[in-house]
C-alpha positions in Angstrom: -1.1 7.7 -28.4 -0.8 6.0 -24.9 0.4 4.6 -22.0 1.1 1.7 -20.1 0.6 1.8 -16.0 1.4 -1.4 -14.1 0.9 -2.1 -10.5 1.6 -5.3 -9.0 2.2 -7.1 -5.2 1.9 -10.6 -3.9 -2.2 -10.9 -4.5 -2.4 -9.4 -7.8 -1.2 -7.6 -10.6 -3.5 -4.7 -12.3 -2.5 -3.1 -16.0 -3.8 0.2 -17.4 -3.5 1.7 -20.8 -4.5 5.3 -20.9 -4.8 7.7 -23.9 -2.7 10.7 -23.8 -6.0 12.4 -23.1 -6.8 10.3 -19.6 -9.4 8.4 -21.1 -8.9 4.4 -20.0 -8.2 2.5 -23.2 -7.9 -0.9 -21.2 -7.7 -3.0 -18.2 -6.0 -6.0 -17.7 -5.8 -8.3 -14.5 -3.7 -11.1 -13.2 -2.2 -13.0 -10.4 0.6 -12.4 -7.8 3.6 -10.2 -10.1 5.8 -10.2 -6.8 9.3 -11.2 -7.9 9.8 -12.3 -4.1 7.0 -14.3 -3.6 7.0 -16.7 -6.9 10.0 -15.7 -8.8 11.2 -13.4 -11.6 9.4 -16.6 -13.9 6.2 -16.2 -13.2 6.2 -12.9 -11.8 6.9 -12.0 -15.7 4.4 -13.6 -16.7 1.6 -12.7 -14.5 2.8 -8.9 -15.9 2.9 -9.8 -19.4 0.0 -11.3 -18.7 -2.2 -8.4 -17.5 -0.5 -6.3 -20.2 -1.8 -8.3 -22.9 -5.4 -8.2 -21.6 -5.3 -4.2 -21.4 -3.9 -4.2 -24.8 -6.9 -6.0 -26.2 -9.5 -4.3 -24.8 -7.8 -0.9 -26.3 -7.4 -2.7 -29.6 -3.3 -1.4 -29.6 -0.2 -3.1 -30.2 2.2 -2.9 -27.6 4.7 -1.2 -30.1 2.7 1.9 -30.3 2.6 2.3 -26.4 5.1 5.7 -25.8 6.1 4.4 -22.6 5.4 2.2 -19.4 5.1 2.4 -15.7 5.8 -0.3 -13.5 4.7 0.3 -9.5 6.1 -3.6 -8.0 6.0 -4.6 -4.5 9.2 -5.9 -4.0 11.3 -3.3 -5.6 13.2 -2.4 -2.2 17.1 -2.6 -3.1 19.5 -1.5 -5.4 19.6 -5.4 -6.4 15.5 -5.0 -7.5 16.4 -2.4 -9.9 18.9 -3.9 -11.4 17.6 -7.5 -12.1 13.7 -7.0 -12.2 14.2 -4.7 -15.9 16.4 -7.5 -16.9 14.4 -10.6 -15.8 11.1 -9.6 -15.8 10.3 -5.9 -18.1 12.7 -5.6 -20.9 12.0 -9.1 -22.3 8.0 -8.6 -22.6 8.5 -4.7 -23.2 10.0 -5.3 -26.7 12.4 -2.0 -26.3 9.3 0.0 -25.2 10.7 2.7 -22.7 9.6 2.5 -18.9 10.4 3.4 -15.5 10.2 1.4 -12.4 9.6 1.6 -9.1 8.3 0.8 -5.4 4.7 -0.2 -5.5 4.0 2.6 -2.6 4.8 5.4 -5.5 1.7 3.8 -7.7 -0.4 4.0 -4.2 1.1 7.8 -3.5 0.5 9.5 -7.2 -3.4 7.3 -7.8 -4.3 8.7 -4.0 -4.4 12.4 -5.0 -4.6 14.8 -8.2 -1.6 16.5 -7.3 2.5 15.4 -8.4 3.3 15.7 -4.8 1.9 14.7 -1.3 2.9 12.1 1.4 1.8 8.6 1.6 1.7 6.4 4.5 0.7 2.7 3.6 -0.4 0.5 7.1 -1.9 -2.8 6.0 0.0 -6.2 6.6 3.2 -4.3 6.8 4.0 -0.3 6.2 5.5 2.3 4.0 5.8 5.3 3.4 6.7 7.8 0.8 6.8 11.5 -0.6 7.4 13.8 -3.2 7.7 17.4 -3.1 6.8 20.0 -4.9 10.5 20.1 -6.3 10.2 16.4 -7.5 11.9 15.4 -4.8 11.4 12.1 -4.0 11.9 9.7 -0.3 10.8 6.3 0.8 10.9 5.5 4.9 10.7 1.6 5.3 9.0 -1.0 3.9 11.9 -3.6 5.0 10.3 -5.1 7.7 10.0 -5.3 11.8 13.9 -6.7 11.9 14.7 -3.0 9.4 13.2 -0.9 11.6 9.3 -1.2 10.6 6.9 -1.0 14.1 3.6 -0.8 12.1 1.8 -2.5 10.4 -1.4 -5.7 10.9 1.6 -8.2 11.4 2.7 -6.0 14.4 -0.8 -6.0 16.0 -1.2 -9.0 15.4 2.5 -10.3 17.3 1.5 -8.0 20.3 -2.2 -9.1 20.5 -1.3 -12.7 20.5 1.5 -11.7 23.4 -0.8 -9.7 25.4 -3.3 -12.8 25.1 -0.9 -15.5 26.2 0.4 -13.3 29.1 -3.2 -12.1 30.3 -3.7 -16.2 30.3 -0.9 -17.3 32.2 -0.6 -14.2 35.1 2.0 -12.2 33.6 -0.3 -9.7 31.7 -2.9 -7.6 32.1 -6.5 -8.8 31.6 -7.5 -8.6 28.7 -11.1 -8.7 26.2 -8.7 -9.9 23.4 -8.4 -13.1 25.0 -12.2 -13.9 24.6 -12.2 -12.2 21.3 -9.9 -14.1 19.7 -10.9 -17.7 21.4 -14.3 -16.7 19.7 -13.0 -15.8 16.3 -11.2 -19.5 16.2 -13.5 -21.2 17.9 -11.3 -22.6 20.6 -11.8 -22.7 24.2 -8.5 -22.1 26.3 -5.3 -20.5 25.1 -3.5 -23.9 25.6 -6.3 -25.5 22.4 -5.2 -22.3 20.4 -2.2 -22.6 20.9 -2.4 -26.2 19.6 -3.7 -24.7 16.2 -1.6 -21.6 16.1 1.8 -21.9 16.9 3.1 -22.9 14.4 0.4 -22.2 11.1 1.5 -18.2 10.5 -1.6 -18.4 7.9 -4.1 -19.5 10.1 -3.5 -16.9 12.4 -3.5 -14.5 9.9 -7.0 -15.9 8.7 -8.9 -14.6 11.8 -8.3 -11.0 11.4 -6.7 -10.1 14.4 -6.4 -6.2 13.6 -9.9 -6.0 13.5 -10.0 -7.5 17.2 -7.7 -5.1 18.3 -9.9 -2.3 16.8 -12.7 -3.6 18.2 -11.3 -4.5 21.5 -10.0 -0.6 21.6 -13.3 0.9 20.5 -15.0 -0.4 23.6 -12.6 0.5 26.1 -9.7 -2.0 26.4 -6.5 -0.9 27.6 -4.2 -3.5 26.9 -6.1 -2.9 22.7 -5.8 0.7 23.1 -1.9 0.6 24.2 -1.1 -1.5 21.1 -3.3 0.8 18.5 -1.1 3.4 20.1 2.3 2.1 19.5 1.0 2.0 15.7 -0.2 5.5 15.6 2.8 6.8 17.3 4.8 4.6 14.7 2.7 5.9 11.5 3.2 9.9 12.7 7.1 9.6 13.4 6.9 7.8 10.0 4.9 10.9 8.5 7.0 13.4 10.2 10.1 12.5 9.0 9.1 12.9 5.6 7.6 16.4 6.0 10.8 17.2 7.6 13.1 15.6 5.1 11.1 16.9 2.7 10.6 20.2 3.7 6.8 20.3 3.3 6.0 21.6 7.1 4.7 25.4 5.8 2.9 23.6 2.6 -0.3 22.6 1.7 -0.3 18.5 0.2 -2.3 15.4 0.6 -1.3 13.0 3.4 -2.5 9.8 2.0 -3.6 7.6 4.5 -3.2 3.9 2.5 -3.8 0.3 3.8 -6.2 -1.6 6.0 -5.4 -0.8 9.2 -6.8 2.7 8.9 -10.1 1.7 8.3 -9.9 0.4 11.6 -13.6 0.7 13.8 -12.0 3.0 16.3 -11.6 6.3 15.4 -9.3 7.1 17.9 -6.4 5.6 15.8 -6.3 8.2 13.0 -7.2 11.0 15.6 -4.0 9.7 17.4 -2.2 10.3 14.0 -3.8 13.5 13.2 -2.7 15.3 16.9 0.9 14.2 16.2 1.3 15.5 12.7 -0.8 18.7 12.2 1.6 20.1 15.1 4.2 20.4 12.7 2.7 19.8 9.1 -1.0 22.6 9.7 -2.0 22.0 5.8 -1.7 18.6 5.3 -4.6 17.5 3.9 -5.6 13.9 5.5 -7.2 11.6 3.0 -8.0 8.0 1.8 -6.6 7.3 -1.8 -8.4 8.8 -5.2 -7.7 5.8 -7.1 -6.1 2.3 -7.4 -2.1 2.3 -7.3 -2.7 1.2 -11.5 -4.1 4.3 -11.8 -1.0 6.1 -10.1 1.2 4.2 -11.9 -0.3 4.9 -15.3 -0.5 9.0 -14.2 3.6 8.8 -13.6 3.8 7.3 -17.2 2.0 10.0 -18.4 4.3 13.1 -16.8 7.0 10.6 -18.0 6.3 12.1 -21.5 5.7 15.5 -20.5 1.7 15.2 -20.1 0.3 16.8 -16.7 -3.0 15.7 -15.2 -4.9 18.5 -15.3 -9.1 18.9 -14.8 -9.3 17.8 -18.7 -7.1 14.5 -18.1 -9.0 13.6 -14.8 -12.5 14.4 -16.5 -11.8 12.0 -19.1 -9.9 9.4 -16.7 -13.0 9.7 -14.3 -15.7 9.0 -16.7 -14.2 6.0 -18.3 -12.5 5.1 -15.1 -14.3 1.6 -13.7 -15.7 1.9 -10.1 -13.3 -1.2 -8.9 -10.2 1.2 -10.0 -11.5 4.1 -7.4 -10.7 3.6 -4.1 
């Protein structure tokens, strides 16, 4: 018997099949399966898609699965649960059962061995999540800078390119971003970038500013340091309120620490969240993710039916487990 775990965003979509046992059947791969960014069409179809290919590298019909996990970017409303089963899962599930959520619940249950923890997701954007040891479950954001959301590479990116422009024309600090990022697009003066950037969103987002910022912090810049510390403050208030909502302040869980931005070059930005959690959370348990969301999402199909990972289900997930899937 087996599973089905599915996680998908707006760069790719991953599927799993995984034997009651943990071993990996199959994986399957595919495009963007974002409802939001192409459509519930071909968002469909890049699922059914990835499906199909982790069904025939297991050698299993899809009628045999017991049941199916889908972990979607995109899921954020009461409007996403409604019409992605009906536009997008029942018609290639073919009445098999599933459950679906938020992709950042794939990212939280594949980032540690345990049903519970906290995860806090910083890459373009942020989210968080947890689930305590009661099953109790909580998302905080995901909706966006004009929902509340101060996180995030988009963030550091808006306030680098302000500090830049102001630092040009006298109403900023100096700053090394400004060299930095006149470097990294090859232009001269603010006024040439500005030529190029103000209006392409995706060139901008092609020369990495996050990683300037980092950089820029790392050897001493304060105007870098100020914005890497409106993040941090950000990601812990984030944190905190789901160890208090929770409850989890006297327990001992895994604080998943998910997303680009924390593998930021200056170490200062997780030390920054690390003195403003522990305070009121002293076992949590900092950590980069075990596994790919997939992974997650396929582990939540299998307590769907009553199976808990234990050391005999992750033994046999982590020797059949490809490298690409371990994060």
């Amino acid at each position: 018997m087996f599973v089905i775990g599915v996680d998908a965003g707006a760069t790719k979509t991953h599927a799993i099949a995984l034997e009651d046992s943990g071993k990996v059947l199959g994986i399957g791969h595919a495009g963007c399966g974002s409802h939001e960014a192409i459509g519930f069409v071909r968002a469909r179809d890049a699922l059914d898609a990835a499906i199909r290919q982790a069904l025939e590298q297991a050698g299993k019909p899809l009628r045999d699965a017991r049941f199916a996990s889908f972990c979607l970017a995109g899921v954020d409303i009461q409007h996403d649960m409604v019409h992605v089963p009906k536009e997008m899962l029942e018609p290639i599930l073919g009445g098999v059962a599933f459950l679906l959520k938020n992709d950042a619940f794939g990212c939280l249950r594949g980032g540690t061995r345990d049903p519970f923890g906290i995860m806090i997701n910083c890459g373009s954007g942020q989210v968080a999540v947890g689930r305590n040891r009661e099953g109790v479950e909580i998302r905080v954001g995901g909706y966006g800078w004009d929902f509340g959301d101060f996180g995030g590479g988009n963030v550091m990116t808006q306030s680098a390119l302000a500090a830049v422009v102001r630092a040009d024309d006298g109403r900023g600090a100096p700053t090394a971003l400004l060299d930095l990022i006149l470097q990294a697009s090859g232009h001269a003066t603010i006024p040439d970038f500005l030529e190029k950037a103000y209006r392409d969103g995706e060139y901008v987002r092609s020369l990495g500013i996050p990683r300037l910022v980092f950089r820029s912090s790392a050897a001493g810049d304060s105007v870098a340091r100020s914005i890497l510390k409106s993040v941090a403050e950000e990601m812990a208030v984030t944190a905190n309120t789901l160890i208090r909502r929770l409850r989890m302040e006297k327990e001992a869980f895994d604080l998943i620490t998910a997303g680009s931005v924390f593998r930021g070059e200056d170490p200062w930005f997780l030390a920054t969240i690390h003195s403003l959690v522990l305070p009121h959370a002293p076992s949590a348990n900092f950590r980069f993710p075990l596994y790919a969301p997939a992974v997650g999402a396929g582990l939540l199909a299998l307590e769907a039916v009553g199976i808990q990972a234990n050391d005999s289900v992750y033994g046999n997930l982590d020797r059949s487990l490809p490298a690409e899937f371990r994060s």
